[in-house]
mmCIF file of the protein (N, C-alpha, C, O) and its ligand, coordinates in Angstrom:
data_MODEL
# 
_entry.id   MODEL 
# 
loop_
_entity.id 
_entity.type 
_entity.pdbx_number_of_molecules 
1 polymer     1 
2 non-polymer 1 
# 
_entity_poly.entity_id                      1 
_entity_poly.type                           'polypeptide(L)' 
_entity_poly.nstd_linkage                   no 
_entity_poly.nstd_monomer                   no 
_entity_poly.pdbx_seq_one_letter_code       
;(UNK)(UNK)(UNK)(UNK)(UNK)(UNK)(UNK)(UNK)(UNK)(UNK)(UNK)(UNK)(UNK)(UNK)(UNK)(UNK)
(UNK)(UNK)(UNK)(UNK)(UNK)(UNK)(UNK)(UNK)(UNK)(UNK)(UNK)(UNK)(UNK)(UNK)(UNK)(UNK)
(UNK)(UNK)(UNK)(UNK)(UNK)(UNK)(UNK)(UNK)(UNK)(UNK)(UNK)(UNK)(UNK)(UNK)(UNK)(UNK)
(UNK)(UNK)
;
_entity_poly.pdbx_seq_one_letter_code_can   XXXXXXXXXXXXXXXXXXXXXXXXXXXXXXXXXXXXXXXXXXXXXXXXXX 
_entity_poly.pdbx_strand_id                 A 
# 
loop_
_entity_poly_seq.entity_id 
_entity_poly_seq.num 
_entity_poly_seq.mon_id 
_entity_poly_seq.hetero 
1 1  UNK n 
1 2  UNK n 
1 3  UNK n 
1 4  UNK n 
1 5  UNK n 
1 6  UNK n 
1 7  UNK n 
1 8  UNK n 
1 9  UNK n 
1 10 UNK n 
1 11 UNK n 
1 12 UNK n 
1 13 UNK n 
1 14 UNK n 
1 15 UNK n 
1 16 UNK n 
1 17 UNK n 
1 18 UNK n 
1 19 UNK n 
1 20 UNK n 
1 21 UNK n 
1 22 UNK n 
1 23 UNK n 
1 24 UNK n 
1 25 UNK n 
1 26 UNK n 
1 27 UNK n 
1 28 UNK n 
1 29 UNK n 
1 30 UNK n 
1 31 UNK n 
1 32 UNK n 
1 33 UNK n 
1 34 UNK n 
1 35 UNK n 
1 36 UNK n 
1 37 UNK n 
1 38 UNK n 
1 39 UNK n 
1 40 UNK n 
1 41 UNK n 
1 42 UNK n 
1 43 UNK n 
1 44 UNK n 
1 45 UNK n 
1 46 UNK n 
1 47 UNK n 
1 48 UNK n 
1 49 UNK n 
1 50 UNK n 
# 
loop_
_struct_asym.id 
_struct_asym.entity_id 
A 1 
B 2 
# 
loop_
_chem_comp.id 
_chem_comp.type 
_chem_comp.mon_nstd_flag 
UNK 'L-peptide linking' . 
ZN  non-polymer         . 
# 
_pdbx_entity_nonpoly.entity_id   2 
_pdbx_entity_nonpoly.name        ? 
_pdbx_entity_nonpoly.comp_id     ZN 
# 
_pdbx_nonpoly_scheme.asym_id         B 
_pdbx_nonpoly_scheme.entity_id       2 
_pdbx_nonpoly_scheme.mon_id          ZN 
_pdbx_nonpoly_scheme.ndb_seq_num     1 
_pdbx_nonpoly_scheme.pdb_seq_num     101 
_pdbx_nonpoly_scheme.auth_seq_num    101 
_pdbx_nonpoly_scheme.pdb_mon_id      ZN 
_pdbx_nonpoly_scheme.auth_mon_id     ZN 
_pdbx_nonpoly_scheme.pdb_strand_id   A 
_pdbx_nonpoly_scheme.pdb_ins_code    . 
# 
loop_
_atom_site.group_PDB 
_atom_site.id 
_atom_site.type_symbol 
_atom_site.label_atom_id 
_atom_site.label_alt_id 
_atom_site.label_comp_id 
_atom_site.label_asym_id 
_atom_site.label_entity_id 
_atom_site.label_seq_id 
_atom_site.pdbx_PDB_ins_code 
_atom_site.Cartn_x 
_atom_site.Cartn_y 
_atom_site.Cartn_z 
_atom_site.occupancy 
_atom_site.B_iso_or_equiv 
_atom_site.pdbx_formal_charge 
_atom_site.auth_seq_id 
_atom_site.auth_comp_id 
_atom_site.auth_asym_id 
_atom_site.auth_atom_id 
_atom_site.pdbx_PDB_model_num 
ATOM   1   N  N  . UNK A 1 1  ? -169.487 -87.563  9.091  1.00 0.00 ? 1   UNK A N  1 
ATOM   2   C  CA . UNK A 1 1  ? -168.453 -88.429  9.680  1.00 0.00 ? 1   UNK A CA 1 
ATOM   3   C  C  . UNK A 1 1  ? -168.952 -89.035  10.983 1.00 0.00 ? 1   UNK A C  1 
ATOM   4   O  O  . UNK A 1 1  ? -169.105 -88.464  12.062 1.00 0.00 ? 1   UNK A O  1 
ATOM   5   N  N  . UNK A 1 2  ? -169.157 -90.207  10.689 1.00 0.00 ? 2   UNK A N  1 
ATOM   6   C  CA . UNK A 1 2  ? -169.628 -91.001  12.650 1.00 0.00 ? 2   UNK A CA 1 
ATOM   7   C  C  . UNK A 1 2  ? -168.123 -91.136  12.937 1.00 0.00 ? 2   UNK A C  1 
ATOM   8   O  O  . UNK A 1 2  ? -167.178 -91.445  12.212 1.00 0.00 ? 2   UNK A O  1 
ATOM   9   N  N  . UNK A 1 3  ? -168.237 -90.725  14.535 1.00 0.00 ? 3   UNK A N  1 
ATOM   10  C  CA . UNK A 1 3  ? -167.324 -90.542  15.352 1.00 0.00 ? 3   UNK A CA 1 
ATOM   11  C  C  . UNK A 1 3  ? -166.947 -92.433  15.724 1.00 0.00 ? 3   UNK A C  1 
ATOM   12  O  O  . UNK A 1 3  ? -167.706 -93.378  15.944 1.00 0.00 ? 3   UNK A O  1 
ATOM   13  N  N  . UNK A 1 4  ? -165.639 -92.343  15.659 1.00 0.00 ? 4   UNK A N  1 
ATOM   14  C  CA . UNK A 1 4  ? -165.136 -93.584  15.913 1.00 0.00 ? 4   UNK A CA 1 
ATOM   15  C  C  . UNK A 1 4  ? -165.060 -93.696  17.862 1.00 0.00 ? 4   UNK A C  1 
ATOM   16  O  O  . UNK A 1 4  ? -164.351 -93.104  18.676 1.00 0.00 ? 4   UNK A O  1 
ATOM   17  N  N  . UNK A 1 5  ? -165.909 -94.509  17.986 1.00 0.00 ? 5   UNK A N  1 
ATOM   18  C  CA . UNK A 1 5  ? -165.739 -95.339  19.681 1.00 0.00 ? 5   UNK A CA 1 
ATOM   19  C  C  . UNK A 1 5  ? -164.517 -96.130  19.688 1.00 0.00 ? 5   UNK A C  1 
ATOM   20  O  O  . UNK A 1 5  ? -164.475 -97.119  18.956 1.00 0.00 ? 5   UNK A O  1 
ATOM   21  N  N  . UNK A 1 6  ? -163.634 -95.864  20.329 1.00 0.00 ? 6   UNK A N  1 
ATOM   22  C  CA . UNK A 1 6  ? -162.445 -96.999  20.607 1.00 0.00 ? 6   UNK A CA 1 
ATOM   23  C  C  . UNK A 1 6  ? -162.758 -97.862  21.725 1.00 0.00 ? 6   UNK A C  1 
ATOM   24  O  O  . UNK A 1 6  ? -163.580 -97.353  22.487 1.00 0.00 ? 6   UNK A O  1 
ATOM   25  N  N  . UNK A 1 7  ? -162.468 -98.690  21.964 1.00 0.00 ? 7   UNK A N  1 
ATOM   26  C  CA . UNK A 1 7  ? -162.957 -99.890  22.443 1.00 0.00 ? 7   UNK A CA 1 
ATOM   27  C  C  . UNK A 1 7  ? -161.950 -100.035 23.533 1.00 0.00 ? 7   UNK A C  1 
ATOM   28  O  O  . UNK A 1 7  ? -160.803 -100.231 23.132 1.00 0.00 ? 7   UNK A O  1 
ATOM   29  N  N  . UNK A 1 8  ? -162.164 -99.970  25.094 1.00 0.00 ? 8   UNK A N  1 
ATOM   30  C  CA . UNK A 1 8  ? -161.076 -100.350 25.824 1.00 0.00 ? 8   UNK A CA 1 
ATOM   31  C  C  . UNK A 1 8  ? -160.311 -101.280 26.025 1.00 0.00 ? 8   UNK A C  1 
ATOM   32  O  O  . UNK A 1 8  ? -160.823 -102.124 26.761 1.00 0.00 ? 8   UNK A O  1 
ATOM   33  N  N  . UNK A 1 9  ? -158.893 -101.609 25.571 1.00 0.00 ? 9   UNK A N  1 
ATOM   34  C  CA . UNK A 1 9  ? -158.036 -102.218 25.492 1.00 0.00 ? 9   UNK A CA 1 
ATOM   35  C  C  . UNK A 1 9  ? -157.351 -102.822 26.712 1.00 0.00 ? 9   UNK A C  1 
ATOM   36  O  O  . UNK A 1 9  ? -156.933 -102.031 27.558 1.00 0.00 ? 9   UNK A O  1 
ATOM   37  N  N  . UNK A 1 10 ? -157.138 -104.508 26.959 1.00 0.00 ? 10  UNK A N  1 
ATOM   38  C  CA . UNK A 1 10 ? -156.019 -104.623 28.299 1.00 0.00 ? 10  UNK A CA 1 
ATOM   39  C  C  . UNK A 1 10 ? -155.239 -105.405 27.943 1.00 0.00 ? 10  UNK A C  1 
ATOM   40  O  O  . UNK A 1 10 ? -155.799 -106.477 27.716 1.00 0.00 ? 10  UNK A O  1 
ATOM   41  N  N  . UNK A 1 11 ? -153.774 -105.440 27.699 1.00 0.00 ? 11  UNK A N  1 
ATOM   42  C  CA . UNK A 1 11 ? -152.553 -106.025 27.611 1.00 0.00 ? 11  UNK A CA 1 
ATOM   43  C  C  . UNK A 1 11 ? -152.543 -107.025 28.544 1.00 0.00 ? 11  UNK A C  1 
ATOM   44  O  O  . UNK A 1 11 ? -152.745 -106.625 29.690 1.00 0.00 ? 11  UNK A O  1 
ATOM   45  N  N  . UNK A 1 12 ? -152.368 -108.227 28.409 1.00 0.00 ? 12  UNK A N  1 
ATOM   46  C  CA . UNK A 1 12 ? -152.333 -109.006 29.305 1.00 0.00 ? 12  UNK A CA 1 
ATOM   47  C  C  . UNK A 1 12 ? -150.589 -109.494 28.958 1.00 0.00 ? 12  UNK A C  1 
ATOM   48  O  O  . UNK A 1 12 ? -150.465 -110.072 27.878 1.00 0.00 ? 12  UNK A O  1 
ATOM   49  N  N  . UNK A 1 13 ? -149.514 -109.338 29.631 1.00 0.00 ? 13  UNK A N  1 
ATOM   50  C  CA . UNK A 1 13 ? -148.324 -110.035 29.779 1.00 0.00 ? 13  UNK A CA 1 
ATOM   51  C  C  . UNK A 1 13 ? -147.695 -110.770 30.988 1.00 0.00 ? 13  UNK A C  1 
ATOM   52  O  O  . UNK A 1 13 ? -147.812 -110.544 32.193 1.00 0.00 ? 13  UNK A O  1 
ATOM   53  N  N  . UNK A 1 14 ? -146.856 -111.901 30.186 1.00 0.00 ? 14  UNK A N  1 
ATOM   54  C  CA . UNK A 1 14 ? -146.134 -112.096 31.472 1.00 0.00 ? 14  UNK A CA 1 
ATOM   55  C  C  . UNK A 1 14 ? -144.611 -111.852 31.602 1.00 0.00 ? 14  UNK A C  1 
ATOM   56  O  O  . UNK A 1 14 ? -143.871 -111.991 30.629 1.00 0.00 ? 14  UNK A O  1 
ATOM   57  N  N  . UNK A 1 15 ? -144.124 -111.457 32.913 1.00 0.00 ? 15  UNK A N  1 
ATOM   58  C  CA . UNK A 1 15 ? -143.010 -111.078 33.301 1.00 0.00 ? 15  UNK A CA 1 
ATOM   59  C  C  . UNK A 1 15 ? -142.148 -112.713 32.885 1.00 0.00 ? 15  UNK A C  1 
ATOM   60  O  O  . UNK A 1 15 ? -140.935 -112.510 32.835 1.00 0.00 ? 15  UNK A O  1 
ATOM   61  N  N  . UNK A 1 16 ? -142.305 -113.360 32.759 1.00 0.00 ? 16  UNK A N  1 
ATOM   62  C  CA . UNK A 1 16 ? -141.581 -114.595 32.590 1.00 0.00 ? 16  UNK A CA 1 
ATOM   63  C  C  . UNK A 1 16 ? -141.399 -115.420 31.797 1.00 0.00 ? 16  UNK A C  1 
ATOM   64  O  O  . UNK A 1 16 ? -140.345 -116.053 31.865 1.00 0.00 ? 16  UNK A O  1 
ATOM   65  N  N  . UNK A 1 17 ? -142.170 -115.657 30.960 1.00 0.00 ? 17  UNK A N  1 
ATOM   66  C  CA . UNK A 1 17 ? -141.879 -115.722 29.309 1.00 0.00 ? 17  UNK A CA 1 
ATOM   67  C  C  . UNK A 1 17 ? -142.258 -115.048 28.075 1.00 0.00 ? 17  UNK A C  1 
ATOM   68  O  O  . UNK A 1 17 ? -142.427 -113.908 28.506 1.00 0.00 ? 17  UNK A O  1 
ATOM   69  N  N  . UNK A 1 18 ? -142.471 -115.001 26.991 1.00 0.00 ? 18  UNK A N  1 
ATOM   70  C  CA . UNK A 1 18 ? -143.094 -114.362 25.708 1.00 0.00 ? 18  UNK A CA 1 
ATOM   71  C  C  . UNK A 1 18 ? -144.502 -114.082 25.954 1.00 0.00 ? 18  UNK A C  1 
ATOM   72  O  O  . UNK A 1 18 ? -145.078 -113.191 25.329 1.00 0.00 ? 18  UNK A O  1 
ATOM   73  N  N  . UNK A 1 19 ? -145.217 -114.953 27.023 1.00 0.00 ? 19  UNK A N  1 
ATOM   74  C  CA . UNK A 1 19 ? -146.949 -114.722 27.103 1.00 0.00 ? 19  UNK A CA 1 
ATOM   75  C  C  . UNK A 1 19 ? -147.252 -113.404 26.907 1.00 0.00 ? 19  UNK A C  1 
ATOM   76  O  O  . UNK A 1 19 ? -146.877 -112.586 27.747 1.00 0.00 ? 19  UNK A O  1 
ATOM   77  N  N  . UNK A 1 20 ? -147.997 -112.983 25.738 1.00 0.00 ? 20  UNK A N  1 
ATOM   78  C  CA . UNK A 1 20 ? -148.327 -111.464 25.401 1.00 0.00 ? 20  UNK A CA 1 
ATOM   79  C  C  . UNK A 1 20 ? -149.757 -111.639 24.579 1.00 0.00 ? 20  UNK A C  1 
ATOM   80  O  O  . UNK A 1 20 ? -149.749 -112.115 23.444 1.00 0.00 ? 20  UNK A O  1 
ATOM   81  N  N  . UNK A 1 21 ? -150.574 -111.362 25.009 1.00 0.00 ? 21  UNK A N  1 
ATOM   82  C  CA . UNK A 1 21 ? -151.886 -110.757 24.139 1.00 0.00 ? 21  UNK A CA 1 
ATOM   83  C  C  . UNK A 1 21 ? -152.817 -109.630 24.622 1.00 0.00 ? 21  UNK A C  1 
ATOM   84  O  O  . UNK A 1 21 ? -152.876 -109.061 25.712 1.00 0.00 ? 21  UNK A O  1 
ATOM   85  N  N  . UNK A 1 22 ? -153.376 -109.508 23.730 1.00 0.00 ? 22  UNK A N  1 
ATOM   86  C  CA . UNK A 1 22 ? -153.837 -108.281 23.779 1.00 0.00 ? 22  UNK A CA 1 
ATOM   87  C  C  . UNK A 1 22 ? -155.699 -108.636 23.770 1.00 0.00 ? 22  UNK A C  1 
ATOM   88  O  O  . UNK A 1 22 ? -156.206 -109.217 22.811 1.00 0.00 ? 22  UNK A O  1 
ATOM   89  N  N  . UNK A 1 23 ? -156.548 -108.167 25.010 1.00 0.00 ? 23  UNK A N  1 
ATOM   90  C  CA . UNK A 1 23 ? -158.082 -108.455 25.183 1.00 0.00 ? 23  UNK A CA 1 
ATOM   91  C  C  . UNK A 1 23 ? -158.731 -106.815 24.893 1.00 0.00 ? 23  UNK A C  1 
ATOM   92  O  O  . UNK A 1 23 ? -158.177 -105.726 24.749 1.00 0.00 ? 23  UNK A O  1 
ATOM   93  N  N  . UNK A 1 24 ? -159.995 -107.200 24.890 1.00 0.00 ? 24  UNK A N  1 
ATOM   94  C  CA . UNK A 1 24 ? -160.845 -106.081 24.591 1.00 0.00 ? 24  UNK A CA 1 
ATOM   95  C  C  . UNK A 1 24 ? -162.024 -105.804 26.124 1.00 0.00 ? 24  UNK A C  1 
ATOM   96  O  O  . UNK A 1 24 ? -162.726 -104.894 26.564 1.00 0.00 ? 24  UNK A O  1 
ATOM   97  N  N  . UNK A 1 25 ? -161.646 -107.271 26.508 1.00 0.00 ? 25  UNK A N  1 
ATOM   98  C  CA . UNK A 1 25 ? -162.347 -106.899 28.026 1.00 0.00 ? 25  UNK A CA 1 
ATOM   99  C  C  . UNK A 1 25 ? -161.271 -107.269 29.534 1.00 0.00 ? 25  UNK A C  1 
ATOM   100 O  O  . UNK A 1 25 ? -160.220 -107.906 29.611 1.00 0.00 ? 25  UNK A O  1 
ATOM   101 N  N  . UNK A 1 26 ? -162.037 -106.597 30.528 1.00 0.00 ? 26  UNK A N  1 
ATOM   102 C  CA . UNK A 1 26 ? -160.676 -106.717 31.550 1.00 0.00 ? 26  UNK A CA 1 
ATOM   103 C  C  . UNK A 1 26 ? -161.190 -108.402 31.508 1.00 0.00 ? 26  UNK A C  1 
ATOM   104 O  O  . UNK A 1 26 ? -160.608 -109.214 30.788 1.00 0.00 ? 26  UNK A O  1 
ATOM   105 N  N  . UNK A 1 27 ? -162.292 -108.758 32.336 1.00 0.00 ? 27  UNK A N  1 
ATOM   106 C  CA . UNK A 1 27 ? -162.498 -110.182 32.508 1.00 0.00 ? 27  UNK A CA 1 
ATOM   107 C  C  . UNK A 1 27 ? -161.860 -110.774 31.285 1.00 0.00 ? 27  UNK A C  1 
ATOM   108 O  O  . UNK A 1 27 ? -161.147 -111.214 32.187 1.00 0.00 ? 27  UNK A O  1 
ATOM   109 N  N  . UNK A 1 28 ? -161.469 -111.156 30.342 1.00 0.00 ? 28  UNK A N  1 
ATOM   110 C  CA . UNK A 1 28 ? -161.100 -111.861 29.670 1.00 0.00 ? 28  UNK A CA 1 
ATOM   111 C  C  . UNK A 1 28 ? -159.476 -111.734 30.000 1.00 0.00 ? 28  UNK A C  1 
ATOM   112 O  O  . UNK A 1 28 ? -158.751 -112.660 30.365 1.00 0.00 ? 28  UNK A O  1 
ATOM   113 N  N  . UNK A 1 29 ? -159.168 -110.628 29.823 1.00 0.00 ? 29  UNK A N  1 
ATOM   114 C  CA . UNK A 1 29 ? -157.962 -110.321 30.146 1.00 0.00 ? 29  UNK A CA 1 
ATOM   115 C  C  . UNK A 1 29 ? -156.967 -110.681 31.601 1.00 0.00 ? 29  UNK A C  1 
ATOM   116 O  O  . UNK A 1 29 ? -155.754 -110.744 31.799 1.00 0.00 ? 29  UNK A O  1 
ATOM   117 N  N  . UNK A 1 30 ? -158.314 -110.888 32.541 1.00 0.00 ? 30  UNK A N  1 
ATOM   118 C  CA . UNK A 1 30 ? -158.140 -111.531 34.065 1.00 0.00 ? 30  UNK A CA 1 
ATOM   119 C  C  . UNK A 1 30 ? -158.049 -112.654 33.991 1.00 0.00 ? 30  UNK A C  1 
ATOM   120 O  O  . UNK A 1 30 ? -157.177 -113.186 34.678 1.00 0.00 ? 30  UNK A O  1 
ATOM   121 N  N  . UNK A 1 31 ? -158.779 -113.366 33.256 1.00 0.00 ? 31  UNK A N  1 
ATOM   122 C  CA . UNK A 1 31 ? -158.873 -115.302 33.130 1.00 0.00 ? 31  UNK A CA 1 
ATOM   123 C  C  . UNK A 1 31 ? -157.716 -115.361 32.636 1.00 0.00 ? 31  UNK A C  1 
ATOM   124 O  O  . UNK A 1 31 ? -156.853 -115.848 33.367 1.00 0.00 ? 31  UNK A O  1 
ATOM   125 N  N  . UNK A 1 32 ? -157.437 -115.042 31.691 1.00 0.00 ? 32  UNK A N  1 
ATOM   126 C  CA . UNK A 1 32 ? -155.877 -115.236 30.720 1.00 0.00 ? 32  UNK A CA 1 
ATOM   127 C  C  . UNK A 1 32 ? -155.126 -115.198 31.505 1.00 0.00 ? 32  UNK A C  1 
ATOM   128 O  O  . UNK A 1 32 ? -154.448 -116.223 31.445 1.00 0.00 ? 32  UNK A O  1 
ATOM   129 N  N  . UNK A 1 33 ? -154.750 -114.421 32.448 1.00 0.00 ? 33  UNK A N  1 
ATOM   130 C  CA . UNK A 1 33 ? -153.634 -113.910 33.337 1.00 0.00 ? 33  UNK A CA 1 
ATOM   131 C  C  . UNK A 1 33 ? -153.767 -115.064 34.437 1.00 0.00 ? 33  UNK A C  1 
ATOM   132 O  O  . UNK A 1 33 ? -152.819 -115.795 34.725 1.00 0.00 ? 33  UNK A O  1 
ATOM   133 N  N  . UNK A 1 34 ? -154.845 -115.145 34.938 1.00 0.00 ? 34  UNK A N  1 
ATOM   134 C  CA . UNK A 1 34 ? -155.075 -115.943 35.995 1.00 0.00 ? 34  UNK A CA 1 
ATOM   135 C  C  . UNK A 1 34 ? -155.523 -117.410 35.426 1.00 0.00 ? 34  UNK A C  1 
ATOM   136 O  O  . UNK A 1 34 ? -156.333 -117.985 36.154 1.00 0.00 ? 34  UNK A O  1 
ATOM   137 N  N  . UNK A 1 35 ? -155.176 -118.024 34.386 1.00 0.00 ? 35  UNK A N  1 
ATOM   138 C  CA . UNK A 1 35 ? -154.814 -119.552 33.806 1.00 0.00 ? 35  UNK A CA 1 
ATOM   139 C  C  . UNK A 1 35 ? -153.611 -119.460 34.040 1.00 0.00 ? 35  UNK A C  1 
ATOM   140 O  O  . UNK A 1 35 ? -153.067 -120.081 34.953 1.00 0.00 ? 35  UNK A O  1 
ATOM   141 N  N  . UNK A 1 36 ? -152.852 -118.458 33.038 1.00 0.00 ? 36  UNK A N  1 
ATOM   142 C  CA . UNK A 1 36 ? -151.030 -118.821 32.828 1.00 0.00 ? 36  UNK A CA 1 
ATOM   143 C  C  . UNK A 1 36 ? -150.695 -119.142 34.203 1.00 0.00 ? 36  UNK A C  1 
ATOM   144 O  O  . UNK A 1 36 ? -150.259 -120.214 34.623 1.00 0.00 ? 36  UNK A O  1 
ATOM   145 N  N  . UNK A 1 37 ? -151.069 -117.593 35.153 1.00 0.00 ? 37  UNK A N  1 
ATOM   146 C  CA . UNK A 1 37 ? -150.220 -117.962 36.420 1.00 0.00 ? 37  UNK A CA 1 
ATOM   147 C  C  . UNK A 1 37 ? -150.541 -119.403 37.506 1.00 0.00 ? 37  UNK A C  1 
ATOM   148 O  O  . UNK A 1 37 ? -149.779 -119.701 38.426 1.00 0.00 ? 37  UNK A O  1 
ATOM   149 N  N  . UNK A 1 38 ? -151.731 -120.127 37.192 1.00 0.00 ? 38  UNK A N  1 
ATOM   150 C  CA . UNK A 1 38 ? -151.826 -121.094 37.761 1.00 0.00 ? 38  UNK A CA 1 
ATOM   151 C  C  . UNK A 1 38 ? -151.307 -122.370 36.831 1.00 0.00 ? 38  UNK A C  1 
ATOM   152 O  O  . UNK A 1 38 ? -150.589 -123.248 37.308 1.00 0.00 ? 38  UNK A O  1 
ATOM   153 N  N  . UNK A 1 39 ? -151.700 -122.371 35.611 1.00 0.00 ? 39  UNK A N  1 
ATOM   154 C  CA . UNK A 1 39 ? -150.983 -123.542 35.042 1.00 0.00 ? 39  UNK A CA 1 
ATOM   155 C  C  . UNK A 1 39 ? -148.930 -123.260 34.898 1.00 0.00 ? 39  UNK A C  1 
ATOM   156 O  O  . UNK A 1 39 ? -148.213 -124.156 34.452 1.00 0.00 ? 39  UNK A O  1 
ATOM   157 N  N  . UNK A 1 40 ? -148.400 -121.987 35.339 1.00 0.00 ? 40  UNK A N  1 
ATOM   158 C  CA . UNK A 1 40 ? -147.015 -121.941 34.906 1.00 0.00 ? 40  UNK A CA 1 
ATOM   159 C  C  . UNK A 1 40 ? -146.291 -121.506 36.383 1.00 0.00 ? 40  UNK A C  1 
ATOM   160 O  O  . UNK A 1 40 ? -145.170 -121.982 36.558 1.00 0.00 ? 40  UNK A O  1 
ATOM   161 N  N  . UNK A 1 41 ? -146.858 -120.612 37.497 1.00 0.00 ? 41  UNK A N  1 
ATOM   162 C  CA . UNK A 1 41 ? -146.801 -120.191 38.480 1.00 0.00 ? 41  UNK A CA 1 
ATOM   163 C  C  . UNK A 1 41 ? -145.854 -118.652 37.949 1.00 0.00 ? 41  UNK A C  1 
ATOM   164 O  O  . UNK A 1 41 ? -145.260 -117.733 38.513 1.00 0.00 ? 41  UNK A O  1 
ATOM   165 N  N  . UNK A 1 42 ? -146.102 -118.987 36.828 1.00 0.00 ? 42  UNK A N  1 
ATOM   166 C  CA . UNK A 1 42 ? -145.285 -117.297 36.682 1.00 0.00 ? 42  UNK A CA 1 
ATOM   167 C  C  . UNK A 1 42 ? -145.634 -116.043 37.158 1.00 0.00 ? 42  UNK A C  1 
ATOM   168 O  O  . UNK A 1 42 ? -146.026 -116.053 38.325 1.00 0.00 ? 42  UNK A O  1 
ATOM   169 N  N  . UNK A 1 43 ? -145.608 -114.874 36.559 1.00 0.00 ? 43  UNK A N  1 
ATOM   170 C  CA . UNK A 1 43 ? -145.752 -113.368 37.132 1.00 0.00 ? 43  UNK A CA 1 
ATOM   171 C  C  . UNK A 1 43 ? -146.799 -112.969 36.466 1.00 0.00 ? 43  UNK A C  1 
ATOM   172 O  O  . UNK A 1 43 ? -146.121 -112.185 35.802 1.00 0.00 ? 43  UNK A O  1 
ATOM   173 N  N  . UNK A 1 44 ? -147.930 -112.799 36.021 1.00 0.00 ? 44  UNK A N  1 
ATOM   174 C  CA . UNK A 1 44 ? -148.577 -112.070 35.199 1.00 0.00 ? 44  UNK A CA 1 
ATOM   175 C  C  . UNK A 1 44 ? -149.088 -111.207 35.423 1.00 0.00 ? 44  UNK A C  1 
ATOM   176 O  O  . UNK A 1 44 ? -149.206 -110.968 36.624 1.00 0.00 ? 44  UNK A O  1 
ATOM   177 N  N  . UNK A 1 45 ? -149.752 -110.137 34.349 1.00 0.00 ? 45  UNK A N  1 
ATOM   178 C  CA . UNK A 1 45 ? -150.528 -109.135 34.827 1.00 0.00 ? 45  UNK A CA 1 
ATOM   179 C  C  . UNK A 1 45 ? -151.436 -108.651 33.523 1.00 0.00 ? 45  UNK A C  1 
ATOM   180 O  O  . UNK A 1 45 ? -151.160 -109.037 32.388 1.00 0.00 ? 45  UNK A O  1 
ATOM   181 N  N  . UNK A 1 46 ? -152.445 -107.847 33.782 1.00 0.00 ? 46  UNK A N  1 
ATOM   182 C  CA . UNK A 1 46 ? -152.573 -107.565 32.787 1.00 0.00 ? 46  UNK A CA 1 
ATOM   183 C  C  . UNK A 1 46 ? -153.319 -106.196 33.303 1.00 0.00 ? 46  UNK A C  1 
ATOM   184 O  O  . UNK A 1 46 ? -154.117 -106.034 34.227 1.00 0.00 ? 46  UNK A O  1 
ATOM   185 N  N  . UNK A 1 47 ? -152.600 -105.006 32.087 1.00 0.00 ? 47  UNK A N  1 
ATOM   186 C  CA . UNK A 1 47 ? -153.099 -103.814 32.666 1.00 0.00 ? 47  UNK A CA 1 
ATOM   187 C  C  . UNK A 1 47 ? -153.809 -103.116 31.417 1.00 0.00 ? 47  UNK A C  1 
ATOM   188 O  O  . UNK A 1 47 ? -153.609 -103.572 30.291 1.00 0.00 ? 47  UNK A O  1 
ATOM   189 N  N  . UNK A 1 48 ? -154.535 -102.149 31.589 1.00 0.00 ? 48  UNK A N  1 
ATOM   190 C  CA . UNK A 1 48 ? -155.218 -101.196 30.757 1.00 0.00 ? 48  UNK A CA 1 
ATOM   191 C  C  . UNK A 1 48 ? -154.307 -100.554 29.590 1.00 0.00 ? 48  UNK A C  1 
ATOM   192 O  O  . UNK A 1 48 ? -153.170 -100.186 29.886 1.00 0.00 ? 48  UNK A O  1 
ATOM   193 N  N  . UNK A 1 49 ? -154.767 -100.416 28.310 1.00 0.00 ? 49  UNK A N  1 
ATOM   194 C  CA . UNK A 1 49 ? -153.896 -99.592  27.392 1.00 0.00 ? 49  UNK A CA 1 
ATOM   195 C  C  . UNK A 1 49 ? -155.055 -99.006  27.302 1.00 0.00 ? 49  UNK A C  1 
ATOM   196 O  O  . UNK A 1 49 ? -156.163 -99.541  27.343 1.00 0.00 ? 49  UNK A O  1 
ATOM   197 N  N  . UNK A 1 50 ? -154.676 -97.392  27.124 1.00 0.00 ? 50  UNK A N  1 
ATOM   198 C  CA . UNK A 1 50 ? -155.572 -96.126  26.710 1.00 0.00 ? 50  UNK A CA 1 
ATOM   199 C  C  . UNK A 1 50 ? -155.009 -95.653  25.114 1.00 0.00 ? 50  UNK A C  1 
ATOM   200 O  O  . UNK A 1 50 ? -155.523 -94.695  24.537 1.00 0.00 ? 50  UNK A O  1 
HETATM 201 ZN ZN . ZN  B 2 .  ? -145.409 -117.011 31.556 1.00 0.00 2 101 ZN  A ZN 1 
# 
Protein backbone atom coordinates (compact mmCIF):
# COMPACT_ATOMS: atom_id res chain seq x y z
CA UNK A 1 0.00 0.00 0.00
CA UNK A 2 1.82 3.55 -0.94
CA UNK A 3 0.90 5.87 1.62
CA UNK A 4 -1.36 8.63 0.34
CA UNK A 5 0.40 12.43 0.64
CA UNK A 6 -2.48 14.89 1.02
CA UNK A 7 -1.77 17.92 -0.50
CA UNK A 8 -2.19 21.21 1.54
CA UNK A 9 -5.37 22.78 1.03
CA UNK A 10 -6.47 26.83 1.31
CA UNK A 11 -10.10 27.94 1.14
CA UNK A 12 -10.12 31.08 -0.25
CA UNK A 13 -13.72 32.97 0.65
CA UNK A 14 -15.36 36.01 0.70
CA UNK A 15 -17.28 37.51 3.57
CA UNK A 16 -19.44 39.41 0.99
CA UNK A 17 -20.66 37.50 -1.66
CA UNK A 18 -20.78 33.65 -2.85
CA UNK A 19 -16.81 34.06 -3.85
CA UNK A 20 -15.70 30.48 -2.67
CA UNK A 21 -12.88 28.28 -4.06
CA UNK A 22 -10.85 26.07 -3.03
CA UNK A 23 -6.50 26.28 -4.02
CA UNK A 24 -3.84 23.77 -3.48
CA UNK A 25 -1.25 26.55 -2.94
CA UNK A 26 -1.32 29.52 -0.40
CA UNK A 27 0.12 31.92 -3.30
CA UNK A 28 -2.55 31.08 -5.53
CA UNK A 29 -4.93 31.23 -2.93
CA UNK A 30 -3.41 34.92 -1.96
CA UNK A 31 -3.75 36.30 -5.65
CA UNK A 32 -7.40 35.10 -5.71
CA UNK A 33 -8.16 36.82 -2.53
CA UNK A 34 -6.14 39.75 -3.31
CA UNK A 35 -7.85 40.30 -7.14
CA UNK A 36 -11.53 39.98 -5.67
CA UNK A 37 -10.68 42.39 -2.89
CA UNK A 38 -9.22 44.94 -5.25
CA UNK A 39 -11.47 44.52 -8.22
CA UNK A 40 -14.84 44.36 -5.58
CA UNK A 41 -13.31 46.09 -2.33
CA UNK A 42 -14.91 43.32 -0.42
CA UNK A 43 -13.66 41.20 2.70
CA UNK A 44 -11.67 38.29 1.70
CA UNK A 45 -9.57 35.80 3.09
CA UNK A 46 -8.28 32.82 2.54
CA UNK A 47 -7.22 30.35 5.22
CA UNK A 48 -5.64 26.84 5.52
CA UNK A 49 -7.91 23.60 5.56
CA UNK A 50 -6.09 20.61 7.31
ZN1 LIG B 1 -16.80 39.19 -2.83
Amino acid sequence: MAPRKRPRLYHAVCRECALERVFDSEDAADAFVARHVEETTHTALAERVD
